[in-house]
N, C-alpha and C positions, 0 to 999 in steps of 0.2 A: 465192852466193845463200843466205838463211838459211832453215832447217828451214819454217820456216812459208810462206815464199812458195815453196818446192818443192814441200811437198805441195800449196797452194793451185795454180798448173799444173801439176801431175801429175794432179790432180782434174777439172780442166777437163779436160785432152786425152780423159779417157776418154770425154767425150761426144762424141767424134769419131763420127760415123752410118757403117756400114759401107758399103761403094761400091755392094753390088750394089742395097741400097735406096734410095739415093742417088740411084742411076743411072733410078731409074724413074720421077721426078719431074723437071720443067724449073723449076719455083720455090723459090727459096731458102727451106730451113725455118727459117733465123735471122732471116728479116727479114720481121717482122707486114705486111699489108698497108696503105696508106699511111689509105686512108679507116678502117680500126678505129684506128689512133692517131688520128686527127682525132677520131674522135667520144668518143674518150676526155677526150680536151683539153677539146671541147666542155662536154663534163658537166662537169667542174673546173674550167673556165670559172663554169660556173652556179653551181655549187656547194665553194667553195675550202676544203676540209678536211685536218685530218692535222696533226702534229707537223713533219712537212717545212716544207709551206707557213708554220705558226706560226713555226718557227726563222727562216724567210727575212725574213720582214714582219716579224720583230723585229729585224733586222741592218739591215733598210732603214729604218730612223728615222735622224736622215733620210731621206728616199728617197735611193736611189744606184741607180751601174750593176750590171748581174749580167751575168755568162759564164756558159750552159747548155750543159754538156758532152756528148755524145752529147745532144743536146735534141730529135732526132725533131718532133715539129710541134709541142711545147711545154709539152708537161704540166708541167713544172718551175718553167717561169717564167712564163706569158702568164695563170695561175690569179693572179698577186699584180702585174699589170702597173701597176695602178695605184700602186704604190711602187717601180716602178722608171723614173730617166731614160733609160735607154740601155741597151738590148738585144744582146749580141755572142752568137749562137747557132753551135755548133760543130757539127758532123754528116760524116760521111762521104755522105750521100743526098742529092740535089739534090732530089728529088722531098719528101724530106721537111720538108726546109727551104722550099721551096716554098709548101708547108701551111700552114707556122706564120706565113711571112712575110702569108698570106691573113688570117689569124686574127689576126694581130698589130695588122693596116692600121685597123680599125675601132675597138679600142683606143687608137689615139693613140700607140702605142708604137715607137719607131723602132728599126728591128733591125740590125744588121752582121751577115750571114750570112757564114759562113766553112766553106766546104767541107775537110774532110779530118782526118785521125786524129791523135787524141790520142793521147799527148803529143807525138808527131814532128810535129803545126801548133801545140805553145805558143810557141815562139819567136818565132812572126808574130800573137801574141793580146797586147793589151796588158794591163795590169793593171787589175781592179776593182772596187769595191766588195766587191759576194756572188759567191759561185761556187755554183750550183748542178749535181746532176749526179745523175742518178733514175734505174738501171735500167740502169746500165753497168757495172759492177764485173765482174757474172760473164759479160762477154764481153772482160774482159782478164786475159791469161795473166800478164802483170808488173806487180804491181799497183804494186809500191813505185814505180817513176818515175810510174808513174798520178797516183796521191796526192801525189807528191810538188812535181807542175807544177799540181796542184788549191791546191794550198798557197799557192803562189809567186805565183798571180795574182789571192790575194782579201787584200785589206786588211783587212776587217771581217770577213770569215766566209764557212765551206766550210760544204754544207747537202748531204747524201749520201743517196740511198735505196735502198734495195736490197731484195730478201722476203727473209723467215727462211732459206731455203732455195735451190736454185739455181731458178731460176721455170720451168723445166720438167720440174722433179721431179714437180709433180703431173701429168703426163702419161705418167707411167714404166708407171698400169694399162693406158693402151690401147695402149702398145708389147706389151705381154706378149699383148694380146688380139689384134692387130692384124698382128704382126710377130711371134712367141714371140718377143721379144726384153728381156733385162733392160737395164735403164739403170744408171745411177749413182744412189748417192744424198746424193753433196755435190757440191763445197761448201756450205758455210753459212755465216753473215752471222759466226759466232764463227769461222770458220778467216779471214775477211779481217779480224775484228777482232785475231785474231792478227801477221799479218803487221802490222798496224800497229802493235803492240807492239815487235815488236822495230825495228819504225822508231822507238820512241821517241814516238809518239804515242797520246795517250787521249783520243778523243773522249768526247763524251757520246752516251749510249744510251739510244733509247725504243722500246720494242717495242709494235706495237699493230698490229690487226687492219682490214682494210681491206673491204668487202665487193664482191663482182666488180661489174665495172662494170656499166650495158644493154649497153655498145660486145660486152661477151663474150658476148651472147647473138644469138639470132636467125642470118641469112642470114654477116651479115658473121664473127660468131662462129665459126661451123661452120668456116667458110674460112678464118682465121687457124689454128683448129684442125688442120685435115683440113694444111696445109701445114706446120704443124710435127712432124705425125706422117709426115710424107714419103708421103702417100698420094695419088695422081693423082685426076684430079675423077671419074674413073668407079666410083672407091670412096665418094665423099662419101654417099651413100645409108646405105652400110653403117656410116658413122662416125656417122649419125645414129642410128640405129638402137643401135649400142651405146651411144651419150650419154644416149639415154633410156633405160637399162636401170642406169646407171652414171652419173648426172649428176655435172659435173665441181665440185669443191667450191664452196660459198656463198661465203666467206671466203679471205681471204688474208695471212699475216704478214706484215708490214713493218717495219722497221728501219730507225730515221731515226739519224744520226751528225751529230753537230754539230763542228767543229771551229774554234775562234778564234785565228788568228794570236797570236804571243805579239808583246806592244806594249811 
């Protein structure tokens, strides 16, 4: 393993959550609640912004097919459906794939949903057009085969997004308020552009600012929040309570990576 992809999972593991805080919640804090990604999508739906989507809708002139890799209910792809023939969405979540396939039906856009983990289900994923893939990176420990089955199955173009940062870095104040507990504070989008170096890869890089969605505010906000600080719902009171005292940032880095199969 080279220097760059060991520190990249040695970084990750440290967000490992200690058991005893662990132990006092029954909800996963890795996995957003299904209706805040939908209403995410929704808004991106309405509203198709970003260097991401730009990269994509350029790749699809023609229109062509895309693979959404982790695609969650579809923020990736179902924003630019209108330039895509054929949809093959990847996902570990039935529930979430579920979502997108809802979202998809009214679009006109026919999906091949494919349950299970990248890259051990590329070999059952055919080749296509665009590869898209938004918000997966800093939940894989190895990235090189990641990127590397991302490559393999786009003809025209990989379309990556990730934040600046690991995306629950800005969550590290109400650990410390919450739990006296410090967090990490990488990876970053430059330690996974690293390891793509020494894979011999240079995408293209646009750094730009995203502003939080509605989906992050309100009822469903709280609760996406309150679960990723491992806190059970009889503290949600108190995590309200520090939010307005301490609102969680306006803004968000984002880093879009382009990458074009070489032809």
């Amino acid at each position: 393993m080279s220097n760059a992809a060991a520190r990249w999972r040695e970084q990750l593991a440290a967000w490992a959550i200690p058991e005893h805080i662990r132990a006092a919640v029954t909800e996963s804090p890795w996995l957003p609640p299904v209706e805040a990604m939908a209403r995410r999508v929704d808004e991106r739906i309405a509203e198709p912004v970003g260097p991401s989507l730009a990269r994509t809708v350029e790749a699809l002139d023609p229109p062509g097919s895309v693979l959404d890799v982790g695609a969650g209910t579809g923020a990736a792809s179902l924003p630019v459906a209108a330039r895509i023939t054929e949809l093959t969405a990847v996902d570990e979540s039935a529930e979430m794939l579920a979502a997108l396939g809802a979202r998809a039906e009214p679009l006109g856009l026919p999906v091949h949903a494919v349950r299970g983990r990248w890259p051990e289900i590329a070999p059952d994923v055919s080749t296509v057009d665009v590869v898209v893939c938004h918000h997966v990176l800093y939940n894989v420990p190895d990235l090189g085969p990641f990127v590397e089955a991302l490559a393999g199955h786009a003809r025209r173009r990989v379309v990556v997004e990730l934040t600046g940062r690991h995306p629950l870095y800005v969550l590290n104040p109400y650990w410390r308020i919450l739990h006296d507990l410090e967090r990490p504070d990488g990876p970053t989008a430059d330690d996974a552009l690293a390891v793509l170096a020494e894979m011999g890869l240079r995408p293209r890089v646009e750094r730009w600012s995203r502003p939080q969605t509605r989906a992050a505010a309100g009822p469903v906000g709280l609760e996406t929040t309150r679960r990723s600080l491992c806190l059970p719902p009889e503290r949600a009171a108190e995590l309200e309570a520090v939010l307005r005292d301490h609102p969680l940032p306006c803004t968000r880095d984002i880093v879009t990576l382009t990458l074009d199969p070489q032809r």
